[in-house]
C-alpha positions, 0 to 999 in steps of 0.5 A, a space after each residue: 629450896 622447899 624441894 629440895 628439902 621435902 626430896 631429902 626428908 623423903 630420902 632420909 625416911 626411904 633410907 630409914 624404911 630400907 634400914 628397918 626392912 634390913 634389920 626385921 626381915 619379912 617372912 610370909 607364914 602359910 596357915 593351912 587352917 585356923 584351928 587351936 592347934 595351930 595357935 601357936 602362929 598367932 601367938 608368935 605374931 600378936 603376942 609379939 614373939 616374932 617381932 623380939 627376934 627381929 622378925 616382921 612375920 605375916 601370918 597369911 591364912 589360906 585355908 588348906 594344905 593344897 594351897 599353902 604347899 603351891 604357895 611354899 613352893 613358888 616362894 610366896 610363903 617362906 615357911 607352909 604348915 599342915 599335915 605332912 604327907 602332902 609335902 613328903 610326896 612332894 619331897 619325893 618328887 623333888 621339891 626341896 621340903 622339909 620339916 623344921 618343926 612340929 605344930 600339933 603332934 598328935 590326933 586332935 579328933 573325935 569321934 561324934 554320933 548323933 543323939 541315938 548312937 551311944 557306943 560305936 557298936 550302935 553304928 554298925 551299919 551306919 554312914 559317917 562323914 570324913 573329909 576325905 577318904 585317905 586321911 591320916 584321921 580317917 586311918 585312925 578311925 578305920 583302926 578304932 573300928 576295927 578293935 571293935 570288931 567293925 570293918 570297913 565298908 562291911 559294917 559301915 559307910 564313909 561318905 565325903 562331906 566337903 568343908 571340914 569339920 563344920 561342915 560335917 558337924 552341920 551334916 550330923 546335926 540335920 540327920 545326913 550322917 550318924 557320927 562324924 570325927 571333928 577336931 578339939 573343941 568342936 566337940 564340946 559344942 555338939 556334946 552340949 546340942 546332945 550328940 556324944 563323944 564315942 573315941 578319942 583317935 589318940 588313943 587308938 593311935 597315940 603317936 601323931 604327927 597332924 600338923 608340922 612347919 614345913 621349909 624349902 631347904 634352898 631359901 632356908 639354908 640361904 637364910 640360916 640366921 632368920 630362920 634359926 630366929 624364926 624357930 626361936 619365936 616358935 618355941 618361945 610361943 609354945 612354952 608360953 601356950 603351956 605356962 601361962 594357962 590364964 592368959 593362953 586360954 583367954 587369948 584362944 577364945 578371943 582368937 579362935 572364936 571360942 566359949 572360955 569353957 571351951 578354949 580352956 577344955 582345949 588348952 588342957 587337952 592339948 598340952 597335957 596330951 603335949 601336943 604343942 612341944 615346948 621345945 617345938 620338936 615334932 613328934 618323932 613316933 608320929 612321923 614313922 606313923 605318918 610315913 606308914 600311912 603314906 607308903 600305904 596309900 601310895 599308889 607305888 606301894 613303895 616301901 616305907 621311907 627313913 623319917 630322917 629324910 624328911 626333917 632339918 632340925 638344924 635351926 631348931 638344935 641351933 635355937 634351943 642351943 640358944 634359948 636352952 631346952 626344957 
């Protein structure tokens, strides 16, 4: 008898999980990076945004785009995230991508030199570290240089330093390179061990697009009402980044790792510059940039596609029908 009433409480609880599963369904969100610009996706899980859309939402932290991509395209993830030249190339090969929303629209970096460089005529001759050679931000710093006068590799060298800003910041810092570009905030903390600020790549290039939520169509169109949530959740976090300054600011420092004076110069430049899009549109000038940059470097030599391939912001028209547009 005490069987049979433990099998029927552990088959009214297993009905009670199904019913919940059903009712918030599980999205596995791919974070190439933790980065400010990339807050918004732990605003939407730890400021519960996702969850009052009905959504149980994992943000699943895998450290480069290369990776998120794989895992976006086996399934692993429903939604990627990351500078979208990878997944256009991917697009052009077939995978069903596409971009449903922006992230970061616009370059979020600068350019640091060591102590004794104080404009970027003081590194003509210079080596700085990049990341990787055919970057969009490697492009804007090219273009930086070159309104000064300065060509590549004429006038300077590019030396690759594996590990992302950081690392790069670590290579400045031990006298390997003479400036490097680093994303926002990094730079306040060099600027305050002495190193200087020489460009901001955003005005170089004032229209960007950095990072952006990328889908496959197949699993969204399937999923048309989770996804149209999803992206609701999105821009609902967004407008919470630029109104309440705050409580945005005490919350990037705690979940980024950052000094307050830091995370707060960050906010202020990221929403004044409205890098995170209040109604989480991408950055549409950028993506023609983006798109540039890609026919550029194709080893093709293709010319440069129509932006509007690349994006389905159905779900995004279809949230902001809903929640009304700023």
């Amino acid at each position: 008898m005490v069987g049979a009433i433990i099998r029927f409480v552990f088959t009214i609880l297993l009905l009670h999980t199904t019913a919940l599963a059903e009712e918030r369904p599980r999205i596995y969100l791919g974070a190439s990076t933790k980065t400010l610009g990339y807050s918004p996706l732990w605003v939407g899980a730890k400021r519960g945004f996702f969850e009052q859309q009905g959504l149980d939402v994992q943000v699943v932290l895998l450290r480069g785009v290369p990776m998120t991509l794989q895992a976006l395209a086996s399934g692993s993830l429903q939604v990627g995230t990351g500078g979208p030249e990878p997944y256009i190339e991917a697009s052009e090969r077939g995978i069903d991508f596409a971009i449903a929303g922006g992230l970061s629209n616009g370059m979020t970096q600068v350019l640091i030199a060591g102590k004794n460089y104080k404009s970027l005529e003081d590194l003509r001759g210079a080596t700085l570290g990049v990341s990787s050679l055919t970057s969009s931000g490697v492009t804007a710093l090219k273009e930086t240089f070159k309104q000064k006068g300065l060509e590549f590799p004429r006038d300077y060298k590019l030396l690759i330093v594996a590990g992302g800003s950081a690392s790069n910041l670590m290579a400045l810092q031990s006298g390997q390179i003479a400036a490097t570009i680093v994303a926002i905030p990094l730079n306040y903390a060099a600027e305050e061990a002495g190193m200087h600020t020489l460009a901001r790549l955003i005005d170089t290039v004032p229209n960007f697009q950095a990072s952006a939520l990328e889908i496959k169509r197949s699993w969204a169109e399937k999923n048309r009402a989770v996804m149209v949530r999803f992206m609701k959740a999105m821009v609902l976090s967004n407008r919470w980044l630029h109104d309440q300054r705050d409580a945005a600011v005490e919350f990037i420092a705690k979940e980024m790792q950052l000094k307050p004076s830091h995370a707060l110069k960050g906010w202020e430049y990221y929403t004044q510059n409205r890098l995170w899009s209040p109604d989480g549109e991408p950055n549409f000038e950028g993506m023609k940039h983006n798109l540039r940059v890609y026919a550029e470097l194709s080893a093709t030599k293709r010319p440069v596609p129509d932006v509007r391939k690349f994006l389905e912001l159905s779900y995004l028209n279809q949230a902001l029908a809903e929640l009304g547009r700023r």
